[in-house]
C-alpha atoms as one frame of an Amber mdcrd trajectory, in Angstrom:
protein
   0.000   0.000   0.000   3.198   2.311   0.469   4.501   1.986  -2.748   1.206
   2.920  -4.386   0.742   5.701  -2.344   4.340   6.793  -3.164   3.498   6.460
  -6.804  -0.032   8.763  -6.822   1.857  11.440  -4.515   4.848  11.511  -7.399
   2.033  11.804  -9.916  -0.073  14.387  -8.173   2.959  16.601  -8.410   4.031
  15.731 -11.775   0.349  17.015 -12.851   0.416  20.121 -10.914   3.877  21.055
 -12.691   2.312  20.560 -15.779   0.443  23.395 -15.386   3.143  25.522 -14.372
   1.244  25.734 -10.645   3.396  25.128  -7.872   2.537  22.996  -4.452   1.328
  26.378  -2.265  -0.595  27.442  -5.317  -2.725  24.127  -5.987  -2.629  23.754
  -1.957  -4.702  27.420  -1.808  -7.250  26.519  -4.771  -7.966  23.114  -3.002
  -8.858  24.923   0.523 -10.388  27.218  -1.237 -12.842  24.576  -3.016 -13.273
  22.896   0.806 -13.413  26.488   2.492 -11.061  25.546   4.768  -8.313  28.188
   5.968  -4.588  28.016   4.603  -1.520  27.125   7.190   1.308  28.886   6.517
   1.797  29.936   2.881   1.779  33.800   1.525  -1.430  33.423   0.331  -1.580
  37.101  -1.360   1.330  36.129  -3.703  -0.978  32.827  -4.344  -4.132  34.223
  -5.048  -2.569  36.726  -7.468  -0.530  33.961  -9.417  -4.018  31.798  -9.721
  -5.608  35.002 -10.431  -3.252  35.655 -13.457  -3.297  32.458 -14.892  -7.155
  32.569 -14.627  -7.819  29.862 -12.149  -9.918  31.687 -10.010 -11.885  35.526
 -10.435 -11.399  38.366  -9.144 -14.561  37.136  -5.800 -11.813  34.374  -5.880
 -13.967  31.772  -7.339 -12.663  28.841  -9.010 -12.955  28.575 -12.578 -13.655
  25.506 -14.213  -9.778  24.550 -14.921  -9.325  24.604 -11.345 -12.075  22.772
 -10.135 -10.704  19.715 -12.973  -7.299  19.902 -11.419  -8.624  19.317  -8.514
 -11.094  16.615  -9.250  -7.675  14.924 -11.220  -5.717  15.067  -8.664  -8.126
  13.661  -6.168  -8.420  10.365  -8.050  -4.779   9.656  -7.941  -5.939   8.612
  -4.371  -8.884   6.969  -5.141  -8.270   3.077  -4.154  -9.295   0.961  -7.153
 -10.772  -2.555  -6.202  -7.994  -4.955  -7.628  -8.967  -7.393 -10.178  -8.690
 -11.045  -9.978  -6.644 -13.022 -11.844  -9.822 -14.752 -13.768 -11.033 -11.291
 -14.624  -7.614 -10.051 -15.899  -6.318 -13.115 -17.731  -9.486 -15.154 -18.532
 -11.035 -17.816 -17.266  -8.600 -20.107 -18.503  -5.635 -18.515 -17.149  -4.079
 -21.527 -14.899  -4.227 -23.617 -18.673  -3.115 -20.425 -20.324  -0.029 -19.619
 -17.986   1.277 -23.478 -18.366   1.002 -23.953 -21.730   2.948 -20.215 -21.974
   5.447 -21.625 -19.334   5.998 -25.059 -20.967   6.809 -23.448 -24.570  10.386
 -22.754 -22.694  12.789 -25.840 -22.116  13.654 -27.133 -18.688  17.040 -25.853
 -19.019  19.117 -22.964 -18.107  19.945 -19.849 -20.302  23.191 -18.623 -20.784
  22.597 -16.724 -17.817  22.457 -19.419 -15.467  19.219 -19.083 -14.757  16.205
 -21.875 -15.307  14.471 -21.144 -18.592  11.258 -21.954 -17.000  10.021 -19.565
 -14.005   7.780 -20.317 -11.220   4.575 -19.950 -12.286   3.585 -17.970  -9.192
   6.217 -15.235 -10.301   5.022 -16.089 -14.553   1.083 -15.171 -13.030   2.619
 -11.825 -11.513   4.150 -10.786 -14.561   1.188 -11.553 -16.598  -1.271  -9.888
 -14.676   0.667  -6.504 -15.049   0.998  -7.299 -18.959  -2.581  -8.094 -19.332
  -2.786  -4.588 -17.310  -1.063  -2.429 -19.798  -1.513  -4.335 -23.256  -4.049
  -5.804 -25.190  -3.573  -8.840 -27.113  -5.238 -12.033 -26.657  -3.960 -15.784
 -25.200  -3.228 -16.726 -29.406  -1.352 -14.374 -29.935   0.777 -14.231 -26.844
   1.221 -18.112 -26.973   2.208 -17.814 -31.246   4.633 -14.782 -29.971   6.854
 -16.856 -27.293   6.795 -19.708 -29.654   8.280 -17.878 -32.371  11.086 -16.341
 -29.782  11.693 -19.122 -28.646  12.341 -20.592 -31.749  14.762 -17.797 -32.421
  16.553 -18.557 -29.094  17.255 -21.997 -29.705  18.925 -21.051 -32.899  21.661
 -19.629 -30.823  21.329 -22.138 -28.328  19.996 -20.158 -25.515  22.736 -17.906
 -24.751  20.845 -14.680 -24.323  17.885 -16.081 -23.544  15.039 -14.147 -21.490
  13.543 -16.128 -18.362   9.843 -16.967 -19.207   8.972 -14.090 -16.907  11.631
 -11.492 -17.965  10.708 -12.147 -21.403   6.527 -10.518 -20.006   8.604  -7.911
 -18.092  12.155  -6.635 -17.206  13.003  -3.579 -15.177  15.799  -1.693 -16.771
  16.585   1.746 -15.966  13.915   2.078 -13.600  11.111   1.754 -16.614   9.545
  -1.670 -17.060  10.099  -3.314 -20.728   8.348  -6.609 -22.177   9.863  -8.702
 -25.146   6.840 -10.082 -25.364   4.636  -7.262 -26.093   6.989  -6.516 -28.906
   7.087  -9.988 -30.552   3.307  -9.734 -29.944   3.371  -6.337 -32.154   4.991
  -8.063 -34.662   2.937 -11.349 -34.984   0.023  -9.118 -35.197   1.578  -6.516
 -38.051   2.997  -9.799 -40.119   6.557  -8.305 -39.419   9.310 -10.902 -40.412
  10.398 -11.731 -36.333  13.931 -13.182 -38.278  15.099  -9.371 -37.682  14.166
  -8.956 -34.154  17.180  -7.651 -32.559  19.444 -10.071 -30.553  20.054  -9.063
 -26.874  23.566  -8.355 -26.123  23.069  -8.508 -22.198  22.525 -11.105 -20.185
  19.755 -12.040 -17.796  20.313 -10.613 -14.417
């Protein structure tokens, strides 16, 4: 619960600097919609920034702009009833994540590490692909068979995990092989000139 709440506080203040408003400004305009008083900010030099960039009038009323920042910020907070794994990945999911798992061989990639993940950690990964892309259990299943294909050309030695190849964290940003294989079963692109990863698996 931390780490989301981490995550909708960096967002809330990545939107307010997007509109060139800073914390004490956005602050005023929300007590302002609650009529609540202000704890120490200069609110004169406030009201006459919001003022000039037409967020409130002159009777210091909000203006529409200011009552959707508002309102957008709010739901960063909002708690979202998390979806089940049925209602994510389908109803055949548990079939669907084995026969995903079992297109990898019981070996270990160049990297060391097994091939095949557990499929605790493979449901994980899948539930935040499933969360952020859209293709379908045929597709997926016709994407890893094609990479994996590719892999056991060169024998494994760069070889993605079956869950780093749904997600990988690199540089802080999260990355999936698999939703670009998936982009280019779906666009007929020749997957021969997918480019081969010069890293290993860490």
């Amino acid at each position: 619960m931390a780490k989301r709440t981490d995550m909708a506080m960096m967002e809330m203040f990545n939107k307010i600097a997007e509109t060139g408003l800073c914390p004490n400004e956005f602050y005023l305009l929300y007590c302002m919609r609650e009529s609540i008083s202000t704890l120490n900010i200069n609110q004169h030099a406030a009201i006459r920034i919001l003022q000039e960039g037409e967020w409130i009038d002159q009777d210091l009323n909000l203006q529409p702009k200011a009552m959707s920042l508002v309102a957008r910020v709010e739901s960063f907070f909002k708690i979202h009833k998390k979806k089940t794994s049925t209602q994510l990945l389908g109803k055949e999911f548990l079939d669907n994540l084995t026969k995903y798992n079992e297109l990898f061989p019981r070996k270990k990639a160049g990297s060391g590490k097994y091939m095949r993940s557990n499929i605790k950690n493979v449901e994980t990964s899948f539930r935040w692909f499933f969360e952020n892309y859209e293709y379908d259990w045929p597709i997926i299943l016709q994407a890893t068979t094609r990479y994996v294909e590719q892999q056991d050309q060169d024998n494994f030695k760069y070889s993605r995990t079956s869950m780093y190849f749904i997600r990988k964290q690199q540089g802080g940003m999260n990355n999936s092989d698999l939703a670009d294989y998936c982009a280019m079963i779906v666009s007929g692109e020749d997957t021969d000139d997918a480019p081969t990863y010069s890293e290993k698996v860490v």
